[in-house]
mmCIF file of the N, C-alpha and C atoms, coordinates in Angstrom:
data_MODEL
# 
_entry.id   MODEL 
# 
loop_
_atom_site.group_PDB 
_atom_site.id 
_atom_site.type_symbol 
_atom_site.label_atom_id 
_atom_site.label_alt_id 
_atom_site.label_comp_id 
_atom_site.label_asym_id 
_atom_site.label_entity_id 
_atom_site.label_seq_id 
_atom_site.pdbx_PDB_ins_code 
_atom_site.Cartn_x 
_atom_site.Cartn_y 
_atom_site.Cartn_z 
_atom_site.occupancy 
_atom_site.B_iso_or_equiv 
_atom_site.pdbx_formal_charge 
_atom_site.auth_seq_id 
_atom_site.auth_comp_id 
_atom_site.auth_asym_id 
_atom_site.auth_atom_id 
_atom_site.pdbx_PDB_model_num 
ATOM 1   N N  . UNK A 1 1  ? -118.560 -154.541 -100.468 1.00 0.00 ? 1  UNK A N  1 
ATOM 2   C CA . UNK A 1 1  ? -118.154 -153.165 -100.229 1.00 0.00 ? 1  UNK A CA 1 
ATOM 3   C C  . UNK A 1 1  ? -119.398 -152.277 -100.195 1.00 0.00 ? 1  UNK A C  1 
ATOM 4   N N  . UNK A 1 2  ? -119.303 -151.577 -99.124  1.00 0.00 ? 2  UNK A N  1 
ATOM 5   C CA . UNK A 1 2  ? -120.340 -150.015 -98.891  1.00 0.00 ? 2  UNK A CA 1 
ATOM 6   C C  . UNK A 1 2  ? -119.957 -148.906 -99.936  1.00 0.00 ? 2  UNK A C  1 
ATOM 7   N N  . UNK A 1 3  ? -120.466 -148.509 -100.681 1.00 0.00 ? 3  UNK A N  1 
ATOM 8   C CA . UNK A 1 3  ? -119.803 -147.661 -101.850 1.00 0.00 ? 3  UNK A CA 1 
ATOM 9   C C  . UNK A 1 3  ? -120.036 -146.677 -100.747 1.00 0.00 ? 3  UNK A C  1 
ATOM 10  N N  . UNK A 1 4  ? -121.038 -145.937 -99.880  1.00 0.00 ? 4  UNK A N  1 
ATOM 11  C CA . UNK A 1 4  ? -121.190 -144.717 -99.450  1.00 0.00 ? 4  UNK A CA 1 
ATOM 12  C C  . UNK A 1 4  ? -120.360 -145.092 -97.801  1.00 0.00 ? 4  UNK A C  1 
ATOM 13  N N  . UNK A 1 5  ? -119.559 -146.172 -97.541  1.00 0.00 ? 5  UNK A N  1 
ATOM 14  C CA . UNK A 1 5  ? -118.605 -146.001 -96.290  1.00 0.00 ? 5  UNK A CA 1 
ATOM 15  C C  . UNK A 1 5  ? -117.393 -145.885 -96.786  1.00 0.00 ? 5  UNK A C  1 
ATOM 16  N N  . UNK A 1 6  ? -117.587 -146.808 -97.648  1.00 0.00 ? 6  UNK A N  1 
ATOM 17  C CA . UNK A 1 6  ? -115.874 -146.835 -98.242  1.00 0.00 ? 6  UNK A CA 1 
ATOM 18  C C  . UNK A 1 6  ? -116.131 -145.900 -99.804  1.00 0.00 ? 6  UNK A C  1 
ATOM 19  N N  . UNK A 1 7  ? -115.864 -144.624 -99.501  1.00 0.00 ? 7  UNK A N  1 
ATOM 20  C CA . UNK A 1 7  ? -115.864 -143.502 -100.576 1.00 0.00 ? 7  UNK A CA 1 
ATOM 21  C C  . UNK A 1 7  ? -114.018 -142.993 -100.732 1.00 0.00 ? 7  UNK A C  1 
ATOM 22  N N  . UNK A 1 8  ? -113.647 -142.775 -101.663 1.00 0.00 ? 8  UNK A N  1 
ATOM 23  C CA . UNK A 1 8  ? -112.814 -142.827 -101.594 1.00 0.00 ? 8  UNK A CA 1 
ATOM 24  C C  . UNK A 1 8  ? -112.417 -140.979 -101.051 1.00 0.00 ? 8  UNK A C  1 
ATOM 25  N N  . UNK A 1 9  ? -111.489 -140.819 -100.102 1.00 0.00 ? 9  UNK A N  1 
ATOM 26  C CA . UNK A 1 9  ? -111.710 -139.392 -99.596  1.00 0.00 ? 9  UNK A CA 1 
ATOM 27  C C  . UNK A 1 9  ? -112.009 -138.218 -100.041 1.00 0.00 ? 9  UNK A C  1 
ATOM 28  N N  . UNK A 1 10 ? -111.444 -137.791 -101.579 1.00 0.00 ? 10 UNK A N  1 
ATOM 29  C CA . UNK A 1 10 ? -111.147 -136.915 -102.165 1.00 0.00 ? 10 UNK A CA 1 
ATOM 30  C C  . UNK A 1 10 ? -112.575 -136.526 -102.831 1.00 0.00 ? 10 UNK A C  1 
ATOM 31  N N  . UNK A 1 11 ? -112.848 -137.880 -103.372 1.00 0.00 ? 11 UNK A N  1 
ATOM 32  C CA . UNK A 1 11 ? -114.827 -137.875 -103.540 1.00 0.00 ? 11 UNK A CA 1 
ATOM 33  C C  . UNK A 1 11 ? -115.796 -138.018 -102.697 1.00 0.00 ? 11 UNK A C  1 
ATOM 34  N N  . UNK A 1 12 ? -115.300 -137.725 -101.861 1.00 0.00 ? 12 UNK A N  1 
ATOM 35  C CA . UNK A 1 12 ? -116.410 -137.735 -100.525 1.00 0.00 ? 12 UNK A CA 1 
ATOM 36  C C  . UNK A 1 12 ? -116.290 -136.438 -100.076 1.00 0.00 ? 12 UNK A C  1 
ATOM 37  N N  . UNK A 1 13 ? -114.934 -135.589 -100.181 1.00 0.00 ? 13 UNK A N  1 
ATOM 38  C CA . UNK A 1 13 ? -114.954 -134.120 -99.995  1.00 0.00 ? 13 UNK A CA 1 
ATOM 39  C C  . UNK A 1 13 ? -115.164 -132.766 -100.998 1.00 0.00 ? 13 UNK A C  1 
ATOM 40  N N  . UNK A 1 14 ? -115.058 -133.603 -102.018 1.00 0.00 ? 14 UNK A N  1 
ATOM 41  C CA . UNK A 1 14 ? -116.351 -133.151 -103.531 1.00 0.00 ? 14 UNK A CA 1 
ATOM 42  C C  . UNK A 1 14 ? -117.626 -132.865 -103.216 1.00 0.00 ? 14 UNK A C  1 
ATOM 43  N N  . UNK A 1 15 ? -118.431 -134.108 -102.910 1.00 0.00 ? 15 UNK A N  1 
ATOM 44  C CA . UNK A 1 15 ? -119.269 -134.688 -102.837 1.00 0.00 ? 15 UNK A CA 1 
ATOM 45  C C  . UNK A 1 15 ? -119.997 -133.944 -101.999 1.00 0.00 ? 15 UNK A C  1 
ATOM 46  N N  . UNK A 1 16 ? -119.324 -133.222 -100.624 1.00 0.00 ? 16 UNK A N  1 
ATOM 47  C CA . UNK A 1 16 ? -119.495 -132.248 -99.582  1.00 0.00 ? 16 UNK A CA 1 
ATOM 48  C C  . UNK A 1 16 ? -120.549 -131.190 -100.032 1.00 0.00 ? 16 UNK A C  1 
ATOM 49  N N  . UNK A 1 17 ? -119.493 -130.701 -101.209 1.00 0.00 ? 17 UNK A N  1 
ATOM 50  C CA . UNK A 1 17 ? -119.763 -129.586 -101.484 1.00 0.00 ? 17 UNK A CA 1 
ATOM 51  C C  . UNK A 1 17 ? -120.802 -129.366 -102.861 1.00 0.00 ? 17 UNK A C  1 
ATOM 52  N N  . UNK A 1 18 ? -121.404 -130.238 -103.360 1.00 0.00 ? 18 UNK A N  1 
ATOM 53  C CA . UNK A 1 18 ? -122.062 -130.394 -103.821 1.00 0.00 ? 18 UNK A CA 1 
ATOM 54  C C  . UNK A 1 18 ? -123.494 -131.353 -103.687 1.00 0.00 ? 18 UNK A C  1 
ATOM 55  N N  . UNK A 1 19 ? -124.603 -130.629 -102.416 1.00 0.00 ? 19 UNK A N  1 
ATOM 56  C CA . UNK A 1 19 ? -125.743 -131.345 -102.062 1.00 0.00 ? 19 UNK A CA 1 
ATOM 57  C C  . UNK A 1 19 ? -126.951 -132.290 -102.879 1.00 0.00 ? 19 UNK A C  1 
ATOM 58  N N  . UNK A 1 20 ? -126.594 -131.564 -104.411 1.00 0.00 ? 20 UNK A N  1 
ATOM 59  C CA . UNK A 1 20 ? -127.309 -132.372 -105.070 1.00 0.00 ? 20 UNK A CA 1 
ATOM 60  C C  . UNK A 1 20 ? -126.851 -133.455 -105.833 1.00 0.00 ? 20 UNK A C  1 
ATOM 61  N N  . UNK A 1 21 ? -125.686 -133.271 -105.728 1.00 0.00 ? 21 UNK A N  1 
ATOM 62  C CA . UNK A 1 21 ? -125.149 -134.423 -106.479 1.00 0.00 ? 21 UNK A CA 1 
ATOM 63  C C  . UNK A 1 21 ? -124.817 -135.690 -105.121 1.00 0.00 ? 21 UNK A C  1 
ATOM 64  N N  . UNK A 1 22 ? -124.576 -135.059 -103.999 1.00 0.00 ? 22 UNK A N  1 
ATOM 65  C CA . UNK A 1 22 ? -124.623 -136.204 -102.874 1.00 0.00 ? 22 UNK A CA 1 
ATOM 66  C C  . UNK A 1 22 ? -126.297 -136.774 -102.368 1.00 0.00 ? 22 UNK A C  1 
ATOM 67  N N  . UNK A 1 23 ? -126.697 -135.870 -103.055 1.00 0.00 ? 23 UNK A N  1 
ATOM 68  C CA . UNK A 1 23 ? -128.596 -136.319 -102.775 1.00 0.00 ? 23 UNK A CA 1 
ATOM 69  C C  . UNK A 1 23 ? -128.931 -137.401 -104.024 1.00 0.00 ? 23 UNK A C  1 
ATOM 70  N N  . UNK A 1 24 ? -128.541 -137.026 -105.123 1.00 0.00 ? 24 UNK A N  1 
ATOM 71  C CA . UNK A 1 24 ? -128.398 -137.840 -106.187 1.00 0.00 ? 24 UNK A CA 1 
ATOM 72  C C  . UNK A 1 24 ? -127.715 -139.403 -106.382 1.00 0.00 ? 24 UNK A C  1 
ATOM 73  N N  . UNK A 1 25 ? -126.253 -139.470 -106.111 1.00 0.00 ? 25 UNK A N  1 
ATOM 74  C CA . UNK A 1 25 ? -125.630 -140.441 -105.426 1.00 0.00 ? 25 UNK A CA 1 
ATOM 75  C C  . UNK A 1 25 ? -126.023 -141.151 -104.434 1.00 0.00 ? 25 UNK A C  1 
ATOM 76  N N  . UNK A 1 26 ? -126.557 -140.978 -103.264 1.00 0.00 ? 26 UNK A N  1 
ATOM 77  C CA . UNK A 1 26 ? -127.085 -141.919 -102.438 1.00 0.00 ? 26 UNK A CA 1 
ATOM 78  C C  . UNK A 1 26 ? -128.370 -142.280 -102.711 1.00 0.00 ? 26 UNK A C  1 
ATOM 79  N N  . UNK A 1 27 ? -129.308 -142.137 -103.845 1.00 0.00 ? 27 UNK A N  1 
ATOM 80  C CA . UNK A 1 27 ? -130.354 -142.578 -104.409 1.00 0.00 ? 27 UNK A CA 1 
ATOM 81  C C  . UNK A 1 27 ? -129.990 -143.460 -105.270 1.00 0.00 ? 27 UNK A C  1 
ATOM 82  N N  . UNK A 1 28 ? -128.451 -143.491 -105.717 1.00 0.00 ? 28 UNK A N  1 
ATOM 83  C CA . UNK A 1 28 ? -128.440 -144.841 -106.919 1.00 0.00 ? 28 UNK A CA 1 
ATOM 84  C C  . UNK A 1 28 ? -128.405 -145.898 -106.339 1.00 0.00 ? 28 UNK A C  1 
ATOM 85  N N  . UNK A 1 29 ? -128.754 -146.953 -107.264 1.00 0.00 ? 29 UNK A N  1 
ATOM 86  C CA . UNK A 1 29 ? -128.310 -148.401 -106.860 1.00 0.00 ? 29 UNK A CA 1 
ATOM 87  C C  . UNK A 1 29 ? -127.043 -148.575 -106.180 1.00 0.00 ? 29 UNK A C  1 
ATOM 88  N N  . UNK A 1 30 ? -126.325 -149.412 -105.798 1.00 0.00 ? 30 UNK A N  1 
ATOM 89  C CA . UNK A 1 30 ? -124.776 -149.366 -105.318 1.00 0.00 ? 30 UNK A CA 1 
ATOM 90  C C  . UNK A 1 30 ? -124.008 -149.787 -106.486 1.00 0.00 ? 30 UNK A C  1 
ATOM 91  N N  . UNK A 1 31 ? -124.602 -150.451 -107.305 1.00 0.00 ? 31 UNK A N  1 
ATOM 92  C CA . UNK A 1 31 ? -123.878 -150.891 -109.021 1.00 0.00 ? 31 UNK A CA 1 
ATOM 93  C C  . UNK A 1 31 ? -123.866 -149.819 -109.611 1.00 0.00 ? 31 UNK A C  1 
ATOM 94  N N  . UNK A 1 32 ? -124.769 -148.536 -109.710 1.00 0.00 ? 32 UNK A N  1 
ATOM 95  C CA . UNK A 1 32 ? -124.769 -147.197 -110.350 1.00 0.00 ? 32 UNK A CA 1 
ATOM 96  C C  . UNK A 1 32 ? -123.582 -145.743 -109.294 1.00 0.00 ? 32 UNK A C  1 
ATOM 97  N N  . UNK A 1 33 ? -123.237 -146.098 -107.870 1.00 0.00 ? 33 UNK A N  1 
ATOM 98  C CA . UNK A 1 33 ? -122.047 -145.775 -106.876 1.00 0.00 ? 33 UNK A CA 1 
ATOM 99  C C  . UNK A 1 33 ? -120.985 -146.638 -107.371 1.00 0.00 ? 33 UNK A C  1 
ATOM 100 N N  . UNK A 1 34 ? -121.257 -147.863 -107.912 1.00 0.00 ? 34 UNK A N  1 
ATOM 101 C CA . UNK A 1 34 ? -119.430 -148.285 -107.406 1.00 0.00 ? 34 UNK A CA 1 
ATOM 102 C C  . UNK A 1 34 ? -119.058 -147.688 -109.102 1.00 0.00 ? 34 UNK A C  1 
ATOM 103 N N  . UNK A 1 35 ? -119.631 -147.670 -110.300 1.00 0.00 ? 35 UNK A N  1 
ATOM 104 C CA . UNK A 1 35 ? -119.218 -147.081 -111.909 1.00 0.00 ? 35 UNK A CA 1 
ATOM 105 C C  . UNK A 1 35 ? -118.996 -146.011 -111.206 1.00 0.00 ? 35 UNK A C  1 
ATOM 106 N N  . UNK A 1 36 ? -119.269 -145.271 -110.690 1.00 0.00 ? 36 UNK A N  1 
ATOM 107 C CA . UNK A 1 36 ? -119.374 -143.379 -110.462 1.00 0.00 ? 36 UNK A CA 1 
ATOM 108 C C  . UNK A 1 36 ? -117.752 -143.764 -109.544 1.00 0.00 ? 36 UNK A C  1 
ATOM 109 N N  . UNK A 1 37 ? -117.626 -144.274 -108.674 1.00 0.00 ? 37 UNK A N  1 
ATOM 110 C CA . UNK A 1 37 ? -116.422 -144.575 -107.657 1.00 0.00 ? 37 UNK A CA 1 
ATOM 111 C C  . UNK A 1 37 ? -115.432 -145.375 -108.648 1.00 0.00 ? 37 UNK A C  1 
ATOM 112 N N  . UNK A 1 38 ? -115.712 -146.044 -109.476 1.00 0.00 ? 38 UNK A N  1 
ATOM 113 C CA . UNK A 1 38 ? -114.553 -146.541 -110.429 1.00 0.00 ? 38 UNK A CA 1 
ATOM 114 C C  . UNK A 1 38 ? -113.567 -145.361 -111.117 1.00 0.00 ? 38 UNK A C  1 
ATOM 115 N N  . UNK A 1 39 ? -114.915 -144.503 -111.351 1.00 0.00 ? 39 UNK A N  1 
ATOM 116 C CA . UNK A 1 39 ? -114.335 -142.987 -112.284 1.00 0.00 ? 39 UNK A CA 1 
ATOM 117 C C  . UNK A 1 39 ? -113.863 -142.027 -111.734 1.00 0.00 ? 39 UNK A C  1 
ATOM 118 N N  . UNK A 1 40 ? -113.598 -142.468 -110.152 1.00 0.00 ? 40 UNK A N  1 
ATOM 119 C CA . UNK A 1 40 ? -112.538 -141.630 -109.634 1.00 0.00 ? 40 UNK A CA 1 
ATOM 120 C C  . UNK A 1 40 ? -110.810 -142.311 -109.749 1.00 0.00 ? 40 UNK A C  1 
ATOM 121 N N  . UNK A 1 41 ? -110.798 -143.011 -109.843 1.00 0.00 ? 41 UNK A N  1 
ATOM 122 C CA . UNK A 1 41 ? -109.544 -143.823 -109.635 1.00 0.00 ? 41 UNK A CA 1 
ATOM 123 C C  . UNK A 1 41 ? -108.856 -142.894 -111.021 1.00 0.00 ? 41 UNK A C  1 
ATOM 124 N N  . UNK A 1 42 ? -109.260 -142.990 -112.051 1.00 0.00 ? 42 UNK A N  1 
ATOM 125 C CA . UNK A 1 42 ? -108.427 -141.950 -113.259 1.00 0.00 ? 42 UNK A CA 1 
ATOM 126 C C  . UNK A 1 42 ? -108.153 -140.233 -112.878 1.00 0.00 ? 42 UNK A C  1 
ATOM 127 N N  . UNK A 1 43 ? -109.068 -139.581 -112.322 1.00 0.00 ? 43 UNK A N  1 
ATOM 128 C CA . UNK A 1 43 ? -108.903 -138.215 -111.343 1.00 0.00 ? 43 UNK A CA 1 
ATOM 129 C C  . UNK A 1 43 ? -107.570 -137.438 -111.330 1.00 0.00 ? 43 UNK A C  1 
ATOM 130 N N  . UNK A 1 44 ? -107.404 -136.882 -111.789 1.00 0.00 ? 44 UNK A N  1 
ATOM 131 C CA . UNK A 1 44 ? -105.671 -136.297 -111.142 1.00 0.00 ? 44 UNK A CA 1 
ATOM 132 C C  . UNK A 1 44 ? -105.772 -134.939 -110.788 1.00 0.00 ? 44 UNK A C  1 
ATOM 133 N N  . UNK A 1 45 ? -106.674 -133.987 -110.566 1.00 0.00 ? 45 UNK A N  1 
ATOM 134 C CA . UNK A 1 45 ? -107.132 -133.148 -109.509 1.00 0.00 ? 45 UNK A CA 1 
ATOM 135 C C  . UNK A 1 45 ? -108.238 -132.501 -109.133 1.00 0.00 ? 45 UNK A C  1 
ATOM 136 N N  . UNK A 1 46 ? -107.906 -132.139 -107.979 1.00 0.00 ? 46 UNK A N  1 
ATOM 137 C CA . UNK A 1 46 ? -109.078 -131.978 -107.086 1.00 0.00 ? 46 UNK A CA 1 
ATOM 138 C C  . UNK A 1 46 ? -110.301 -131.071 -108.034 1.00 0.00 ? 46 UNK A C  1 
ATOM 139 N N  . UNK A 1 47 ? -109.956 -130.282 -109.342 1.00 0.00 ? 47 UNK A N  1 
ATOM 140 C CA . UNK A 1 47 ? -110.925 -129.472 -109.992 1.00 0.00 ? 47 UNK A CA 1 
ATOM 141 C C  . UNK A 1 47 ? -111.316 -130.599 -111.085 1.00 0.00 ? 47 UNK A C  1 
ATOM 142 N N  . UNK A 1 48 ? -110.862 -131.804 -111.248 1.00 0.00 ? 48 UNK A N  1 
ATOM 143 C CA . UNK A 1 48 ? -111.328 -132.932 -111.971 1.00 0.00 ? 48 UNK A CA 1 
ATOM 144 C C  . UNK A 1 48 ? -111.861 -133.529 -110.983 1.00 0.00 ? 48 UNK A C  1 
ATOM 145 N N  . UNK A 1 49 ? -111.740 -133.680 -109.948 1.00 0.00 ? 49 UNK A N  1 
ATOM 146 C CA . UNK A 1 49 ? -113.236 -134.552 -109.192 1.00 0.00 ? 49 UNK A CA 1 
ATOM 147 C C  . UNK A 1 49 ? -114.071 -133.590 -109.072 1.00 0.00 ? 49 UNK A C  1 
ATOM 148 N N  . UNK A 1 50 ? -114.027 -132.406 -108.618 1.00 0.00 ? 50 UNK A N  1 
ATOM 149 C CA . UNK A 1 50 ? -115.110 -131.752 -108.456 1.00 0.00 ? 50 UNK A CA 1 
ATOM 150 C C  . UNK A 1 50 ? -116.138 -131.701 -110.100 1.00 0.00 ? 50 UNK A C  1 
ATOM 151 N N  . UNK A 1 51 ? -115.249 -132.088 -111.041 1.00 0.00 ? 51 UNK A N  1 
ATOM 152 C CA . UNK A 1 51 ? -115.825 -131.752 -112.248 1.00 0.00 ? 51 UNK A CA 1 
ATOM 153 C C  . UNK A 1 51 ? -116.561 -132.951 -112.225 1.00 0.00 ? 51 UNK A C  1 
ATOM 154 N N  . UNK A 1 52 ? -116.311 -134.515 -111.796 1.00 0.00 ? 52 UNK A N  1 
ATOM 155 C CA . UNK A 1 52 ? -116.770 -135.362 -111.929 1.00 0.00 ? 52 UNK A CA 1 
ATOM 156 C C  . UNK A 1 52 ? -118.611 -135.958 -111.081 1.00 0.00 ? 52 UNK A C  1 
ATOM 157 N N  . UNK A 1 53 ? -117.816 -134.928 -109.768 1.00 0.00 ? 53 UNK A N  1 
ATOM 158 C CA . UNK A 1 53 ? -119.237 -135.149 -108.540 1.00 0.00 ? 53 UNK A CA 1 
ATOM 159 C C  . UNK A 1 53 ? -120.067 -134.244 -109.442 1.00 0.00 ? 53 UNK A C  1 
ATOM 160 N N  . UNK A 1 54 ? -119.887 -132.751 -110.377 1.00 0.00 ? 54 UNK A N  1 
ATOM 161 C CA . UNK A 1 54 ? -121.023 -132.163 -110.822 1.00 0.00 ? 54 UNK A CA 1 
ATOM 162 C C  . UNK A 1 54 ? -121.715 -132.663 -111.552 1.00 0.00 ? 54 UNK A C  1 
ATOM 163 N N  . UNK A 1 55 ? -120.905 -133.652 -112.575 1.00 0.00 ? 55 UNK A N  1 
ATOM 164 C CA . UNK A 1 55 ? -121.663 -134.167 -113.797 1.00 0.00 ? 55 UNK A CA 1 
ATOM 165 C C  . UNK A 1 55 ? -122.717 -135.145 -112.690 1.00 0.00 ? 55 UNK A C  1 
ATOM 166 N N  . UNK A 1 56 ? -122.626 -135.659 -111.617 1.00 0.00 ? 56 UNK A N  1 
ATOM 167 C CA . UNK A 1 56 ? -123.734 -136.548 -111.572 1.00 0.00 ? 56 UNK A CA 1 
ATOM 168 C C  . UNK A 1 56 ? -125.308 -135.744 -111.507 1.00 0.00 ? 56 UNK A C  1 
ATOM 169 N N  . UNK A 1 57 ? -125.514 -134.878 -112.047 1.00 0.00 ? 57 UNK A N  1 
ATOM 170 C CA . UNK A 1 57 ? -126.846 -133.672 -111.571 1.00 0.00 ? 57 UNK A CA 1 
ATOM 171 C C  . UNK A 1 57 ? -127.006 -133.712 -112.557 1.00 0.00 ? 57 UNK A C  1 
ATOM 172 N N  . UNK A 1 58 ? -125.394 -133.730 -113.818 1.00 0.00 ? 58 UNK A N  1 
ATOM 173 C CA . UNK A 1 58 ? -126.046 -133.350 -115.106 1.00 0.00 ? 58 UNK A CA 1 
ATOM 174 C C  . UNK A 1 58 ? -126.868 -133.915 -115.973 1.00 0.00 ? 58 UNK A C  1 
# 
């Protein structure tokens, strides 16, 4: 699996909107993308993923 093709949608339209955390993310390993993409699957809204794409900066 491509962690950055196969993103799951909702974190990929997070992800949009936050340049440093998508600048950040495509610098990890793909083992350090697919933990970050695991921790969307628990998510139950869209102001909890966005909370999730910020923490990657933090």
């Amino acid at each position: 699996m491509d962690p950055m093709r196969d993103l799951p949608m909702g974190f990929g339209m997070a992800l949009v909107k936050n340049q440093s955390a998508m600048e950040t993310f495509s610098s990890m390993t793909p083992e350090q993308q697919q933990e970050i993409i695991s921790r969307t699957h628990s998510v139950q809204s869209k102001e909890e993923m966005q909370s999730l794409v910020d923490s990657i900066v933090r």
